[in-house]
N, C-alpha and C positions, 0 to 999 in steps of 0.2 A: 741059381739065383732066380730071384721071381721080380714082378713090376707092379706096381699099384699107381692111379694118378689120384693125388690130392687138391682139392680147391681150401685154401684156408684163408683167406684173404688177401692182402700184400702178397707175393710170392719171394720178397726180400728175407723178411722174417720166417714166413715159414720154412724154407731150405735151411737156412742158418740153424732153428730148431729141430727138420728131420737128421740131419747132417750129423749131429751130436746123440745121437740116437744108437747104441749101441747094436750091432745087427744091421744098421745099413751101411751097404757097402755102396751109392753112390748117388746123388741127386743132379736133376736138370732142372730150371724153370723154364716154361713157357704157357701157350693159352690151348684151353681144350673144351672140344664140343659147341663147336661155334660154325658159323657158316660159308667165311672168308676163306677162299683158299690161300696160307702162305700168309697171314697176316703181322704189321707191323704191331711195336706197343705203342707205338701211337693210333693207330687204328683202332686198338683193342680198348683204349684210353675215352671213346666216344661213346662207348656204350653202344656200338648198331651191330658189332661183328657177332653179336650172341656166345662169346668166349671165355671162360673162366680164368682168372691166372691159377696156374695149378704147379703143382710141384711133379713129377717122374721121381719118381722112390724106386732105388733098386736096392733089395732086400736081398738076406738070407735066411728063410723060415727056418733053418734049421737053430739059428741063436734069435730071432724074432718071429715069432707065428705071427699068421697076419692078424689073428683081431687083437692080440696084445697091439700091432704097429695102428690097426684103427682108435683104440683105446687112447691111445697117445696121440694121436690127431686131433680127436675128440676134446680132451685138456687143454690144447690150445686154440681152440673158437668156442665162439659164442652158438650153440646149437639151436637155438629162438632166435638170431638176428636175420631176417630176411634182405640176402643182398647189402650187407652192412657187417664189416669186422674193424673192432675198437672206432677209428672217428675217419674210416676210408667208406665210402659209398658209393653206392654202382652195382648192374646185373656182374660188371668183372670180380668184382669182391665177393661174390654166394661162395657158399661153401658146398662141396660135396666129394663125396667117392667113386671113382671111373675106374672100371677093371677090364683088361683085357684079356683077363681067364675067364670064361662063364663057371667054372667051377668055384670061382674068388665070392662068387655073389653069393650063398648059403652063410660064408662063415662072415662076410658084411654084415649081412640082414639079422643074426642071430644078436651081435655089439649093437647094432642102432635100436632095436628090439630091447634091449637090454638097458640103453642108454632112455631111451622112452620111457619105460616104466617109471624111471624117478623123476622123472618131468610132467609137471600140470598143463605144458600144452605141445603143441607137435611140433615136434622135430621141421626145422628150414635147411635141411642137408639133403641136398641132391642124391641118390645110388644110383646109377645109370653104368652101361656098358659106354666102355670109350670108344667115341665116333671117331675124332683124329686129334691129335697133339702137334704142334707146332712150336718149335722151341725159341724160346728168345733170343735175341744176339747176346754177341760176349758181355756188354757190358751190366745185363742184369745176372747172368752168374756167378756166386760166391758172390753176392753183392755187397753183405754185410762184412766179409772177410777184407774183400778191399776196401770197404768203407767201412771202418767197426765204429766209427760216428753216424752212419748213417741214417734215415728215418725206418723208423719201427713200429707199428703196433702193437707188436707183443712186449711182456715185462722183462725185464732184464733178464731175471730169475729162473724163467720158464728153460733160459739156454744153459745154465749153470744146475739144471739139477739131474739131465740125463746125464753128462759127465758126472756128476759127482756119486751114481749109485754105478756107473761103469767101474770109474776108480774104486768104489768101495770094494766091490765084487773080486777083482785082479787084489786089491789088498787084503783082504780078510786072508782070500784062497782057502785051505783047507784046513784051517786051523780049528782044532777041538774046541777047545776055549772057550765057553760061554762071554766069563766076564772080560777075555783078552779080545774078543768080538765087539762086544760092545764098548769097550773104552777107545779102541782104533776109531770106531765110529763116532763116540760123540767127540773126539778131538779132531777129523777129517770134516764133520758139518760147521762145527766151530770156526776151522780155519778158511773153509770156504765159504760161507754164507755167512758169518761175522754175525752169529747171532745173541743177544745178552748172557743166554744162559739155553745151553745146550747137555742131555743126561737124563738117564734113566730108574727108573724105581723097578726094583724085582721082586715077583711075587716070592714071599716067603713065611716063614714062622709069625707068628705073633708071640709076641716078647715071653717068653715063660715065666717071668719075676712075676710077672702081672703088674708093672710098674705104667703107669702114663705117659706118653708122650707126646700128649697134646693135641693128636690128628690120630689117634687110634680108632675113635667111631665102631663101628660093626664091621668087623670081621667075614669072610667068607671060610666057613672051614677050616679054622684057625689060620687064616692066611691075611696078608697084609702085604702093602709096599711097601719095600724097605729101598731106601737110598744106595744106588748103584753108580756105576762111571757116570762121572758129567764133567764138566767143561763151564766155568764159571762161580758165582760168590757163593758162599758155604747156602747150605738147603732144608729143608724138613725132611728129618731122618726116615718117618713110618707115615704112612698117610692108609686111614681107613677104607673099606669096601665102601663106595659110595659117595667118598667124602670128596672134596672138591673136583675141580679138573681131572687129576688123576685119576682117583676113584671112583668117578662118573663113569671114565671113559671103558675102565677094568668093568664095571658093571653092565653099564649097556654094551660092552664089546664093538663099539665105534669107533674112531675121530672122533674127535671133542674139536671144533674152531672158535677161539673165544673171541670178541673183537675188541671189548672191553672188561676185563676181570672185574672190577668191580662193579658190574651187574651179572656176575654168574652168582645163583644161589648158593651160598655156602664155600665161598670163595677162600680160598688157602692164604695168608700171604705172608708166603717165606721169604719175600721182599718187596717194600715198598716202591724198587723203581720195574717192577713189573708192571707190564700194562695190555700185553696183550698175550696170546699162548694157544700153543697148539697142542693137544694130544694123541696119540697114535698107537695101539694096544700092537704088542709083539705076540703073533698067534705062535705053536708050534704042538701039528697033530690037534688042532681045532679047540687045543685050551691057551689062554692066555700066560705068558709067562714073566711081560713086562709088558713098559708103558715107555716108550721115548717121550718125553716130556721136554717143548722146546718154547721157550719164556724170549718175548721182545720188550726192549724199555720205552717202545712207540705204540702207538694205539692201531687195533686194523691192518696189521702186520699179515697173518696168515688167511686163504683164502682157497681155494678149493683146488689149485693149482699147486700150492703147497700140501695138500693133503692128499693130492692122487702120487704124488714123484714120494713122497716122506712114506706114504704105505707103501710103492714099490721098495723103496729104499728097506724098513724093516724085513721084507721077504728074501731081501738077502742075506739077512741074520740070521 
């Protein structure tokens, strides 16, 4: 087992968040890298102790490598908010990474490096070697557990989708199955995230009649989506290279996050109580093979939190 300490904000939510994280096998909260010997939270509460709330992650690299477990810390803070997570403020709120392996710091430095690059300004995430940890009393351990009412920062969500790609993993197991894969999956996102309209389009033929079907547009290689497992009201059966959401996202080989459908150019609508939608291309051996295609009847539904856990999730397909 290995150790990594995390500053993510709150340290109520974030434990609650590592905790469900498949591969760790156990968390502590308290404050680190501050000056106080032995310090209270209410001391730490004042802003003078110079102490992060942080989380104690003990891991197993062998089912979570550490930058996949930084990756995932990373999804839940804000990596531009200077000493500020969602509406908590304070130097105790910064966010950062404390290791007490020096060898931990290379495969750090390579994810923040990493995570910089897509970002237009720099990174407010501390990396430092852990000076000392201090752990909180009982009553902010499992804080969320004894309180599942309690106050939060983070979205509900963020705690419901490392379970839900754990479960997915243990359900699939080793089943051959293409399409008995994906239909377990889009009835387990369904039943867990209650979402309008959950299901997949698979690349395949283009119709040999040469008949129409509405959304055909251009082709790649005589290939097209064809309507596979979903979960929700009847769909558009073929959707083109290119052509809406789907097709986008098959094209530019991204996530697609839509926040309003009808201002995406060339917008699909195989239902009028769609409103917002997320795309997600299923690679295998670096060609595309589908597109989990996940449709809300609210507006601004999906957001980048959704799109880092929903690409973990398809890699277990």
């Amino acid at each position: 087992m290995k150790e990594i300490y995390l500053a993510g904000g709150c340290f109520w939510g974030a434990e609650h968040y590592f905790r469900n994280i498949e591969g760790v096998v156990d968390t502590e909260v308290g404050f680190a890298n501050g000056d106080t010997p032995s310090p209270t939270y209410e001391q730490v509460y004042t802003d003078t102790t110079g102490y992060a709330e942080s989380v104690r992650v003990i891991y197993n690299p062998d089912a979570l490598p550490l930058d996949e477990l930084i990756k995932d810390f990373f999804c839940a803070i804000d990596p531009l908010s200077l000493n500020k997570q969602g509406e908590d403020e304070g130097t105790r709120y910064r966010t950062g990474v404390y290791y007490s392996d020096p060898a931990d710091l290379d495969i750090a430095r390579k994810v923040f490096d990493e995570i910089q690059a897509g970002l237009a300004a720099p990174l407010a995430v501390e990396l430092e070697p852990l000076r000392n940890f201090y752990p909180a009393d009982g009553r902010h351990q499992d804080y969320l557990v004894k309180n599942p009412d309690g106050y939060c920062h983070l979205p509900l969500k963020i705690f419901r989708y490392p379970r839900l790609v754990s479960d997915l993993g243990h359900l699939l197991g080793d089943e051959p199955d293409f399409i008995a894969r994906l239909s377990n999956a889009a009835a387990l996102l369904k039943e867990r995230m209650g979402f309008f309209w959950t299901g997949f389009y698979i690349v395949g033929d283009v119709d040999p009649s040469g008949a129409s079907h509405g959304h055909g547009a251009p082709s790649e290689n005589g290939k097209e989506l064809i309507l596979g497992p979903f979960q929700g009201s009847f769909a558009c059966m073929r959707i083109g290279y290119g052509s809406g959401v789907c097709g986008t996202a098959w094209k530019e080989r991204r996530t697609v996050v839509v926040p309003d459908v009808e201002e995406f150019p060339g917008h699909i609508a195989c239902s009028s109580l769609s409103k917002s939608e997320i795309v997600v291309p299923v690679f295998k051996e670096n060609e595309i093979v589908a597109v989990l295609d996940i449709d809300s009847d609210e507006l601004a539904t999906f957001d980048s939190v959704d799109a880092f856990w929903l690409e973990r999730l398809v890699r277990v397909l």
